[in-house]
C-alpha positions as CSV (number, residue, x, y, z in Angstrom):
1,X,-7.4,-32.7,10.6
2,X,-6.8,-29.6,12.5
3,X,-5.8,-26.6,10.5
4,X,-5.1,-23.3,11.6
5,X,-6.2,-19.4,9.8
6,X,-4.2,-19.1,7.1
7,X,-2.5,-15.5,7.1
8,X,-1.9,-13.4,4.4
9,X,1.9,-13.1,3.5
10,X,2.3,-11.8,0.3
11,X,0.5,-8.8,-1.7
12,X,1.6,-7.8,-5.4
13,X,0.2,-4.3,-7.0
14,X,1.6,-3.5,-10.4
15,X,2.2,-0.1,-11.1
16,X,2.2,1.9,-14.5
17,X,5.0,4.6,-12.8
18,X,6.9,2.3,-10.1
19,X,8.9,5.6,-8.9
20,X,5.3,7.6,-8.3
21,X,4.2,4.1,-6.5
22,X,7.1,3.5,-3.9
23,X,6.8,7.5,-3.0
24,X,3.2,7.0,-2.2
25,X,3.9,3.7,0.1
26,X,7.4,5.3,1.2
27,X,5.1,7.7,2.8
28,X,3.5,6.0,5.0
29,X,6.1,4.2,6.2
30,X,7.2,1.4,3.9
31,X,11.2,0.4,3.2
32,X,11.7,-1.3,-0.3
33,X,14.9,-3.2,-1.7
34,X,15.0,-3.9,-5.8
35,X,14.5,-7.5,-6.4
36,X,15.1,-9.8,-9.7
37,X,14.1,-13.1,-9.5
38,X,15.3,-15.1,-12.6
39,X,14.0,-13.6,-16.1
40,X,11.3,-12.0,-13.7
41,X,11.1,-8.3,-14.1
42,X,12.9,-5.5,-11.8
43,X,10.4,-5.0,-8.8
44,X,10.5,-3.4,-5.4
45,X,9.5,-5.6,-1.9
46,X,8.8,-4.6,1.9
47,X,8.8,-6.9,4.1
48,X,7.7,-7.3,7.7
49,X,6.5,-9.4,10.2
50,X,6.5,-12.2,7.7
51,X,4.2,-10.5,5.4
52,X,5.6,-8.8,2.0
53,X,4.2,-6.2,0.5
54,X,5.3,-6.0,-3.6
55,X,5.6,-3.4,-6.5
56,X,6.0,-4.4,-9.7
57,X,6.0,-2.0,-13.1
58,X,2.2,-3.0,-15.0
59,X,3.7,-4.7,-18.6
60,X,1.8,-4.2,-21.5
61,X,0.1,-7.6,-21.3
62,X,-1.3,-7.0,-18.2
63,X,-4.4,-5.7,-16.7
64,X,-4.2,-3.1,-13.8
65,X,-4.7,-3.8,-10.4
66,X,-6.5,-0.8,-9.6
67,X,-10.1,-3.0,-8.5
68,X,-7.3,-3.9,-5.1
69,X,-8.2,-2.2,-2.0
70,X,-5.9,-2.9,0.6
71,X,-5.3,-1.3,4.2
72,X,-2.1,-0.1,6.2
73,X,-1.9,1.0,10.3
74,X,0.1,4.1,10.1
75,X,1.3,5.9,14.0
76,X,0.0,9.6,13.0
77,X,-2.6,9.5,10.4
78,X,-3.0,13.5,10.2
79,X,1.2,13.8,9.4
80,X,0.8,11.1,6.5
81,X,-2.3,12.6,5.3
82,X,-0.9,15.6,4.7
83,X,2.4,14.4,3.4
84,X,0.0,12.4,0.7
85,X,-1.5,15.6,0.2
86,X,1.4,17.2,-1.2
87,X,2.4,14.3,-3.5
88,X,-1.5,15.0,-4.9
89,X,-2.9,11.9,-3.7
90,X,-6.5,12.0,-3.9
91,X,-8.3,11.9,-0.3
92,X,-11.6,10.1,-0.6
93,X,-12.5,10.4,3.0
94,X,-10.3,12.4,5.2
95,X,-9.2,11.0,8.4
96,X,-12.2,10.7,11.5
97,X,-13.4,8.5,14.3
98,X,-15.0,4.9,13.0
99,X,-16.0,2.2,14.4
100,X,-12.8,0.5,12.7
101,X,-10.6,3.5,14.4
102,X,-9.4,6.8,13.1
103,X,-9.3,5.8,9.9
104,X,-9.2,7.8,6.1
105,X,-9.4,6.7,2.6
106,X,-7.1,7.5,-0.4
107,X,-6.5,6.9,-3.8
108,X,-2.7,5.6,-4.4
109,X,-0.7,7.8,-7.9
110,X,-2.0,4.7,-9.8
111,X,-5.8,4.7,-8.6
112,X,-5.3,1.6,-6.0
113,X,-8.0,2.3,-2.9
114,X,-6.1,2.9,0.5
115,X,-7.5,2.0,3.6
116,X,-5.1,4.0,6.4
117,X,-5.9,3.6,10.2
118,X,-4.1,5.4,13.0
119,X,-2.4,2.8,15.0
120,X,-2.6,5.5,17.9
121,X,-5.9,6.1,17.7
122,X,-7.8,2.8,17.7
């Protein structure tokens, strides 16, 4: 049987402050709607090109997410680097030339590593 790549179309990151969480991801880009699905709690969704990308709060119950890394394209890495900046999002390697493009390193408000690459620059 012939299968084809599976894709990845969904990615949920729970969040301990949801409003500190869709500023961060706001920022580079992002557009959330509130979502309720059922007894399910309030959460906040993006989606594009078939893929969603989901916040949820962090219950009590739960353990963190924080061990995530996950990656974005952004159009002008510099601009969204600074505007991280001033929400005090921790830089751990500021934007340069890679072999995987202009690319930089963040911490999210809730400690989730952030790959950004310049979709300009590649």
């Amino acid at each position: 049987m012939s299968r084809s790549t599976p894709r990845c179309s969904l990615l949920v990151l729970r969040s301990p402050d949801i409003e500190h969480a869709i500023k961060f991801y706001t920022t580079l880009g992002l557009h959330f709607t509130k979502h309720s699905h059922g007894k399910g709690p309030e959460h906040f969704a993006s989606e594009a090109n078939g893929f969603v990308f989901e916040l949820y709060p962090l219950a009590k119950d739960q353990l963190p997410t924080t061990s995530t890394r996950v990656g974005f394209s952004v159009p002008d890495l510099d601009a969204v680097i600074k505007e991280l900046k001033l929400l005090g999002t921790e830089v751990l390697s500021e934007p340069k030339q890679t072999e995987w493009g202009y690319r930089a390193v963040v911490k999210d408000l809730d400690g989730h590593t952030v790959e950004l690459v310049d979709s300009l620059k590649t």
